[in-house]
VMD Tcl script that draws the C-alpha trace (Angstrom):
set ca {
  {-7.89 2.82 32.24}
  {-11.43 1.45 33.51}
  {-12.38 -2.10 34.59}
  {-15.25 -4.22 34.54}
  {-14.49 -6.68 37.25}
  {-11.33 -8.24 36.42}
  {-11.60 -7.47 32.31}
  {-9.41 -4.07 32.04}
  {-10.59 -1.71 28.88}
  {-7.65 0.82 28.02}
  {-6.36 2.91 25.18}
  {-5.58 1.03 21.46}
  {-1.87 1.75 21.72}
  {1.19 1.14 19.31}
  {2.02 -2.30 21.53}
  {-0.89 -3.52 20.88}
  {-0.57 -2.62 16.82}
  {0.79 -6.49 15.76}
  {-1.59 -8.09 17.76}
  {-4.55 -5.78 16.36}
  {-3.57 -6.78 12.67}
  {-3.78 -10.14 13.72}
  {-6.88 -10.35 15.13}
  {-8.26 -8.54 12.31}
  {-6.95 -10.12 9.85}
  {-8.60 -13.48 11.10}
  {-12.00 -11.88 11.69}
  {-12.02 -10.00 8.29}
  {-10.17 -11.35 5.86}
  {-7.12 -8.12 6.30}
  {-6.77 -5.43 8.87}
  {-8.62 -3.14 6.07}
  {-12.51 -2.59 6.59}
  {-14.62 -1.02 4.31}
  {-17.57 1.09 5.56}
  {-19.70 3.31 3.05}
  {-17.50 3.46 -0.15}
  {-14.29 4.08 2.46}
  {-11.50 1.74 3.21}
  {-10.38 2.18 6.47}
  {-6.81 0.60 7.71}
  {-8.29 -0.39 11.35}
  {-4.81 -0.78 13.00}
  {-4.18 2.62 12.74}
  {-7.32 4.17 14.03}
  {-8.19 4.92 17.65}
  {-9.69 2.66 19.94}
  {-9.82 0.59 23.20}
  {-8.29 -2.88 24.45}
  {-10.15 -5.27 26.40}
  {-7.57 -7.38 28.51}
  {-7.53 -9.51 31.54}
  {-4.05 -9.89 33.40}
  {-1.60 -10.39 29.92}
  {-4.47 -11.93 28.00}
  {-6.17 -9.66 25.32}
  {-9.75 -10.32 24.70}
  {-11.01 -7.51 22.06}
  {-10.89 -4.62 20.64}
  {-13.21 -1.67 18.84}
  {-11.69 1.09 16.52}
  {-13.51 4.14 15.75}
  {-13.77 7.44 13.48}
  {-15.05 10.49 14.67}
  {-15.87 12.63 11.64}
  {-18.76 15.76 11.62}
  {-21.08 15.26 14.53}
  {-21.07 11.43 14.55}
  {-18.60 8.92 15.44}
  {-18.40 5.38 13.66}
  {-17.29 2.07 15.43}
  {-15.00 0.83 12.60}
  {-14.60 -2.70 13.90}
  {-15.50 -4.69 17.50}
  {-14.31 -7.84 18.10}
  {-14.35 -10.04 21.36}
  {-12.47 -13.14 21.65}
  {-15.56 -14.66 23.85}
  {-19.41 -13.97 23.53}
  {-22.25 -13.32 26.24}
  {-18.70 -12.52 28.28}
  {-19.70 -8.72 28.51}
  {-16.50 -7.96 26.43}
  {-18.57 -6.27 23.62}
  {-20.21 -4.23 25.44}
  {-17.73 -3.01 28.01}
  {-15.10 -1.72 25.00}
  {-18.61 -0.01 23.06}
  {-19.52 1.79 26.68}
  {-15.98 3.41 26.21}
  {-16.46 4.69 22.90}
  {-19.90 5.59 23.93}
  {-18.01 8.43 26.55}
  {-15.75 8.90 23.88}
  {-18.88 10.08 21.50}
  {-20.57 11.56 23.74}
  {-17.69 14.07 24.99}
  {-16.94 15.02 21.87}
  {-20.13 16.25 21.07}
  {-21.72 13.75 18.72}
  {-25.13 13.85 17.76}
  {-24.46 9.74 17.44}
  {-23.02 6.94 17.24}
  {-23.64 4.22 14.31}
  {-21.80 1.93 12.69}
  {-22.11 -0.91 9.24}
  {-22.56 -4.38 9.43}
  {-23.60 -7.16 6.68}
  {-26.85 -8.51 5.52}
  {-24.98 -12.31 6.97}
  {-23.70 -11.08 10.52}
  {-26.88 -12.09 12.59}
  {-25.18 -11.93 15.85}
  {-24.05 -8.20 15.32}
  {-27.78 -7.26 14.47}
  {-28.56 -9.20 17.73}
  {-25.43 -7.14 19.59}
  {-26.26 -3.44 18.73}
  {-30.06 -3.76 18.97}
  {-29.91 -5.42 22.30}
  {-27.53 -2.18 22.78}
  {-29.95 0.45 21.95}
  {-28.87 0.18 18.19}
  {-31.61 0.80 15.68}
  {-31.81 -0.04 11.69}
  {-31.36 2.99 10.47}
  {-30.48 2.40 6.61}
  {-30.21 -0.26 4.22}
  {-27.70 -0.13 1.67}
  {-28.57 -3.00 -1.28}
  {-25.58 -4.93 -2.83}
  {-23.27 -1.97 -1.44}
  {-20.71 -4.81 -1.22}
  {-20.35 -5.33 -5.04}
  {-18.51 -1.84 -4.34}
  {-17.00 -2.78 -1.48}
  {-15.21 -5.72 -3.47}
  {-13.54 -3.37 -5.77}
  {-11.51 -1.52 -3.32}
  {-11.46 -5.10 -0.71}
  {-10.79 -8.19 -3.15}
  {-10.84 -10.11 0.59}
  {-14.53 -9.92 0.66}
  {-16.48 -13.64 0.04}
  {-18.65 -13.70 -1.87}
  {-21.06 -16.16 0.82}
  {-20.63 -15.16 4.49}
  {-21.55 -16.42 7.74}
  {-24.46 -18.89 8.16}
  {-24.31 -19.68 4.20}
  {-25.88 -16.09 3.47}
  {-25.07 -14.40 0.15}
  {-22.96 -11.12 0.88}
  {-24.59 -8.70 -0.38}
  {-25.76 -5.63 1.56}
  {-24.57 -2.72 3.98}
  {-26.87 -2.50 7.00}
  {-26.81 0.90 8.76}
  {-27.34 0.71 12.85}
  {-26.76 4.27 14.54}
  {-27.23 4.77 17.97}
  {-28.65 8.78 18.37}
  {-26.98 10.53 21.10}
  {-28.71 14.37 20.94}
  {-30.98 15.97 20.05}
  {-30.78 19.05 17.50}
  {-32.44 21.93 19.20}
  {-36.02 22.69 17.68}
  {-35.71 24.75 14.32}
  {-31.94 24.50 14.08}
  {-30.63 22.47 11.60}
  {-26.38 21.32 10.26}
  {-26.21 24.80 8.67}
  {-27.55 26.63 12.00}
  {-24.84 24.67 13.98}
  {-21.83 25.40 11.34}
  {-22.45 29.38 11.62}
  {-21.88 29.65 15.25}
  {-18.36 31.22 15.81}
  {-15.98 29.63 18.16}
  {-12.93 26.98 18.56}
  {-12.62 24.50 15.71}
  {-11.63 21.53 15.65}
  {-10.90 20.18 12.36}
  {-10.14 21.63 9.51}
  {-9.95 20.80 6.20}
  {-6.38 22.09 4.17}
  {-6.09 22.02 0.41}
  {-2.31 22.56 -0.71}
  {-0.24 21.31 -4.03}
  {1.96 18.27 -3.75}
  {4.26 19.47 -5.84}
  {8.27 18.69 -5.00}
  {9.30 21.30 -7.63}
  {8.65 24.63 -5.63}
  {10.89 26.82 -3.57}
  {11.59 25.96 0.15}
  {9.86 28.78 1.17}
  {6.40 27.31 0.35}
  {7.08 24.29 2.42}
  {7.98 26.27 5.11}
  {5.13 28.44 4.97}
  {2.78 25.05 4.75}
  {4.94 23.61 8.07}
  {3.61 27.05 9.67}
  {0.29 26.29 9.04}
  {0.56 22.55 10.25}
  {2.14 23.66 13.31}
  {-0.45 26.61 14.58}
  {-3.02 24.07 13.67}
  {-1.55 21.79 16.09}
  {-1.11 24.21 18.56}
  {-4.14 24.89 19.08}
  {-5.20 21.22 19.11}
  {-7.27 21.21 15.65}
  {-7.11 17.97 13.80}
  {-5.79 18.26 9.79}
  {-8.00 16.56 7.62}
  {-5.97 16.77 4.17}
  {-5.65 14.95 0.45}
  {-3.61 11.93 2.50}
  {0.07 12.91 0.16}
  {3.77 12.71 1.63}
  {5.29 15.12 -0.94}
  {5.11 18.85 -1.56}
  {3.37 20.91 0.60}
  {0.85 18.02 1.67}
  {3.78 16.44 3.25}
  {5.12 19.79 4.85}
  {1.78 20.49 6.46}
  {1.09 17.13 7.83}
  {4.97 16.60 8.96}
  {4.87 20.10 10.79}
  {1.44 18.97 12.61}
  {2.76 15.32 13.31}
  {5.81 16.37 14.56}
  {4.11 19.32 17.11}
  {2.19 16.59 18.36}
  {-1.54 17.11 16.40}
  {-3.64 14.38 14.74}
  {-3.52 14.57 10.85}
  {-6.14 12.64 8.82}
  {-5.55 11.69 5.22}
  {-8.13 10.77 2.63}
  {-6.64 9.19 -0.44}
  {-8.43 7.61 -3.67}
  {-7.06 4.16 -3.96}
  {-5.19 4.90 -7.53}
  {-2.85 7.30 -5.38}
  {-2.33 5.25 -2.12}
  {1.00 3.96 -3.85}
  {4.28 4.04 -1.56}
  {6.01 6.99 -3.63}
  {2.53 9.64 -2.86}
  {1.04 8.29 0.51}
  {1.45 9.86 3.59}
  {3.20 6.81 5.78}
  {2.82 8.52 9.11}
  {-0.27 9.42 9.46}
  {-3.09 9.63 12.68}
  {-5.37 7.68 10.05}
  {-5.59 7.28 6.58}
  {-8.40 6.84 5.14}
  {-8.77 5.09 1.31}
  {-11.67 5.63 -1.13}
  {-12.72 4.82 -4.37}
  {-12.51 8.16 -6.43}
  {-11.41 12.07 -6.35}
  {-15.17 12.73 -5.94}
  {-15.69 10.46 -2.99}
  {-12.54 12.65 -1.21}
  {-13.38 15.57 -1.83}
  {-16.94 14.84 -0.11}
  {-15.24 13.10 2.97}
  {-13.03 16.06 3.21}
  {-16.56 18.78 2.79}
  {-18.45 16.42 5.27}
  {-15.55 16.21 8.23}
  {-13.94 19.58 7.80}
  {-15.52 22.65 10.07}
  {-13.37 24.85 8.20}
  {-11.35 25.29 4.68}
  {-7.61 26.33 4.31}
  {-6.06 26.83 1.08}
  {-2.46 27.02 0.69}
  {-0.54 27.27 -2.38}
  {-1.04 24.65 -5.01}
  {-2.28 23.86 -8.62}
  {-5.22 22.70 -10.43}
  {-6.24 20.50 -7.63}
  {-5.87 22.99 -5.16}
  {-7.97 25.91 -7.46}
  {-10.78 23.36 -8.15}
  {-11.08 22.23 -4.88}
  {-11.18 25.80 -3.14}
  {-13.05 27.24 -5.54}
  {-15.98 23.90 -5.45}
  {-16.54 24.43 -1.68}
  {-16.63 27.84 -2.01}
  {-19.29 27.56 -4.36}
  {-20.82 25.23 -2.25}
  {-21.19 27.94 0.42}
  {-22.15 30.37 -2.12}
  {-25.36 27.95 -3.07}
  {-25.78 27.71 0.78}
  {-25.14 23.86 0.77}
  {-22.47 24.64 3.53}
  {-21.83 28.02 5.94}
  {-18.55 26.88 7.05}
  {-15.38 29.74 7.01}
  {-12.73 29.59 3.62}
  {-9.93 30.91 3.96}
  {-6.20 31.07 1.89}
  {-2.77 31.49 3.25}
  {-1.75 34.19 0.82}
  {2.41 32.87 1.26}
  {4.76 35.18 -0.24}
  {1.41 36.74 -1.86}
  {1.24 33.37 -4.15}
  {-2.60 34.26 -4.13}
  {-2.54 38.27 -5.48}
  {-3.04 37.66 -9.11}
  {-6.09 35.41 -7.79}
  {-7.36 37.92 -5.34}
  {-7.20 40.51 -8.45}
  {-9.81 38.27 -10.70}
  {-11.72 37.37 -8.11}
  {-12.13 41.15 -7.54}
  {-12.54 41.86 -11.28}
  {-15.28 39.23 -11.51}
  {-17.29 41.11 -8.77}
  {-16.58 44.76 -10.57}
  {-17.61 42.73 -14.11}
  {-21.11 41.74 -11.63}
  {-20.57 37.68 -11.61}
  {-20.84 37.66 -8.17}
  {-21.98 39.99 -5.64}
  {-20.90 41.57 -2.50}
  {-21.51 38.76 0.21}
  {-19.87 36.16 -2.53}
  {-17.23 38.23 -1.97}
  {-16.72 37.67 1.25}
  {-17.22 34.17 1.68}
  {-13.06 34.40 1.20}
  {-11.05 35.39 3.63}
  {-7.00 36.13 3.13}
  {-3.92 36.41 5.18}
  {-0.25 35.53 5.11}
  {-0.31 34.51 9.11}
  {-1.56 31.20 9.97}
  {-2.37 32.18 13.14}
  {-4.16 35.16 12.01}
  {-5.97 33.05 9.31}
  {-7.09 30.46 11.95}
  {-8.69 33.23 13.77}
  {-10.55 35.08 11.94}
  {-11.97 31.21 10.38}
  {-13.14 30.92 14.21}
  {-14.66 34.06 14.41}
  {-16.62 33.66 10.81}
  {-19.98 34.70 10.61}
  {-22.01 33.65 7.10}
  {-22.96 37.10 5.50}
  {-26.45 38.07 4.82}
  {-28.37 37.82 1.56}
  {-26.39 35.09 0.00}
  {-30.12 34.08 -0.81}
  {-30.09 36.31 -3.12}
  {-28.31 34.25 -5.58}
  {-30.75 31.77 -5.63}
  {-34.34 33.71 -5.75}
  {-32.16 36.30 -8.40}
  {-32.73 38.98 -6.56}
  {-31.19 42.57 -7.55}
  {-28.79 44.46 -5.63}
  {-30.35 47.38 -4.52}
}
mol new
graphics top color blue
foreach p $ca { graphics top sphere $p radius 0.5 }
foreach p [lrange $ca 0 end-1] q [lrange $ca 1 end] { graphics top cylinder $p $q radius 0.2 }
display resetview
C-alpha cells in the first residue's frame, strides 16, 4: 500500500469488485472495454484503488501480455487532484518490474482530456487506428455513436509510453531464444466432456506444475473437458489462468467462470494470435481438431521463423504415438527436415515437459527452408 499525502493507492481487490462495475459502468457505458479488436471485462483484471479514509476516488486496470503492459481503463472521481497520475505511477512499477519494454494504452478520437493526461505523462501518439470503433461496436453495442464534446466516435488512438530499450542488433526473436524461467505459457487441450478421467487428470497435472512454478496459463478461455481440468488444477494451486474466448463461445454452458481474466474477441483467428503474441511457450495436451490445427499452425510458424519460442506435447497415456509416428514418416518421406524435426519436443511428465521448454534452444539451419537449401 503507498500514499500520496492523504490519497492511499492499493491493490484492485474482490471488495472493491461491486464498486468497480459501478464506476465503470457510468464512465463507459458497461464494465466491458474494448481495446484493439479485444473485449476486456475490466472488473476482473488487475489493478490499483485510489482511496482517501472510506472514500474511493479511482481506479486503473491493466494487462500485461508479451513485453508490454496495457492500462485497460483509469478513472478518477476528481481532475487536476493528482489521482490519475498517482494510480498510473503504480502500474508504471508494476511494468517496469516485470520487464516491459512499455507501457501504452487506447483512447478515442473524442476523449481530449485523456490525450491531454498521457502526453503531459510522457505518453506519445504512437498509432492511429481509423474507424476501429465500427468494430468495436460489433462486439460493444454500448458504444455511441457521438462522444464527448459532440465529436463523432470514430477512431482508436494508440499512446504507449516506451520503457527499454532493445539492445543494439537484437530483435523479439533474439529475446524469445534465450533459455531460462518462463512465465506464461500458452496450453492447447480438447474440451471435450466425453473422454476418460484419466485425461483430465493428466491435464490437472499440467495446470498444477504450471502453477507451481508460478507460470501464468494463457488458454482457449473453456470450463469443460480438459480446458476446464487444466485451468481448475492451476486456479485451485493458486496460479493466474488467462482465457481468450471468441464472443460466439463466451456462452454460460462453455466459458470458463473463474477465471484470473478473460479476455473476449471477435473470431478464432483473432485468439489464436492473442494466444501466439502472449504465450513464451506452447503446450499441447490431448485434444481434437482444434487442438491438431492449432499445434501444428504455431509450429509452422516457428518452422517459417516467424516465432523461436519452445513446443512441446504432453504425450498422456501415449495419446500422441500414432502422431509422433507420421510426423516421423513425413521426415523419412523428406517433407521436412532434421531441425523441423525438432522444433517438437515430447514427454508424459509435466514437469519434465516444462523443463526442457525452459531450456529450449532454436536449432540451426531452419533457414534452410526458406532459401531451399539442400541437406548436405
Amino acid at each position: 500500500m503507498a500514499g500520496e499525502g492523504d490519497l492511499v493507492i492499493r491493490e484492485f481487490g474482490e471488495r472493491d469488485r461491486a464498486w468497480a462495475e459501478r464506476l465503470l459502468s457510468e464512465q463507459w457505458g458497461s464494465a466491458w472495454i474494448v481495446s484493439r479488436g479485444a473485449l476486456h471485462e475490466a472488473a476482473r483484471l488487475p489493478g490499483f484503488v485510489a482511496s482517501r479514509g472510506e472514500e474511493l476516488l479511482g481506479l486503473v486496470t491493466y494487462h500485461l501480455h508479451g513485453s508490454s503492459c496495457e492500462i485497460v481503463s483509469l478513472d478518477a472521481a476528481e481532475a487536476g487532484k493528482g489521482i490519475g497520475t498517482a494510480l498510473l505511477r503504480r502500474v508504471h512499477e508494476v511494468a517496469r518490474s516485470a520487464g516491459c519494454a512499455r507501457l501504452w494504452l487506447i483512447t478515442t478520437n473524442d476523449n481530449l482530456e485523456a490525450l491531454q493526461f498521457y502526453q503531459r505523462q510522457g505518453f506519445h501518439l504512437a498509432r492511429l487506428h481509423p474507424d476501429a470503433l465500427e468494430a468495436s461496436r460489433r462486439l460493444k453495442p454500448e458504444i455511441p455513436e457521438v462522444g464527448r464534446h459532440g465529436i463523432p466516435l470514430r477512431d482508436e488512438l494508440e499512446l504507449e509510453l516506451p520503457l527499454a530499450e532493445v539492445e543494439a542488433g537484437q530483435g523479439s526473436q533474439g529475446q524469445e531464444s534465450r533459455p531460462g524461467r518462463l512465465s506464461r505459457v500458452c496450453v492447447y487441450c480438447g474440451s471435450s466432456d466425453a473422454v476418460r478421467p484419466e485425461y483430465r487428470e493428466a491435464a490437472g497435472a499440467m495446470g498444477r506444475a504450471l502453477a507451481r512454478r508460478g507460470v501464468t496459463v494463457i488458454f482457449g478461455g473453456g470450463g469443460t473437458g480438459l480446458m476446464g481440468a487444466v485451468a481448475d488444477a492451476a486456479i485451485e494451486a493458486g496460479g493466474q489462468v488467462i482465457g481468450i474466448i471468441p464472443k460466439s463461445f463466451n456462452t454460460r454452458a462453455l466459458a470458463h467462470s473463474r477465471l484470473t481474466e478473460l479476455r473476449v474477441v471477435a473470431s478464432m483467428h483473432e485468439r489464436k494470435a492473442a494466444m501466439a503474441e502472449i504465450g513464451e511457450a506452447f503446450i499441447a495436451l490431448p485434444g481434437g481438431f482444434g487442438t491438431f490445427e492449432e499445434l501444428f499452425e504455431i509450429l509452422t510458424w516457428a518452422q517459417i521463423g516467424l516465432h523461436s519460442k519452445p513446443v512441446g506435447i504432453l504425450n498422456a497415456l501415449d495419446y500422441f504415438r500414432p502422431l509422433l509416428t507420421l510426423i516421423e514418416h513425413t521426415r523419412a518421406e523428406g517433407f521436412i527436415y532434421d531441425e523441423h524435426r525438432a522444433l517438437l519436443m515430447s514427454e508424459a511428465d509435466p514437469e519434465r515437459l516444462i523443463s526442457r521448454l525452459e531450456a529450449y534452444v532454436p536449432p540451426s539451419g531452419l533457414q534452410r527452408w526458406v532459401t531451399r537449401e539442400e541437406q548436405g
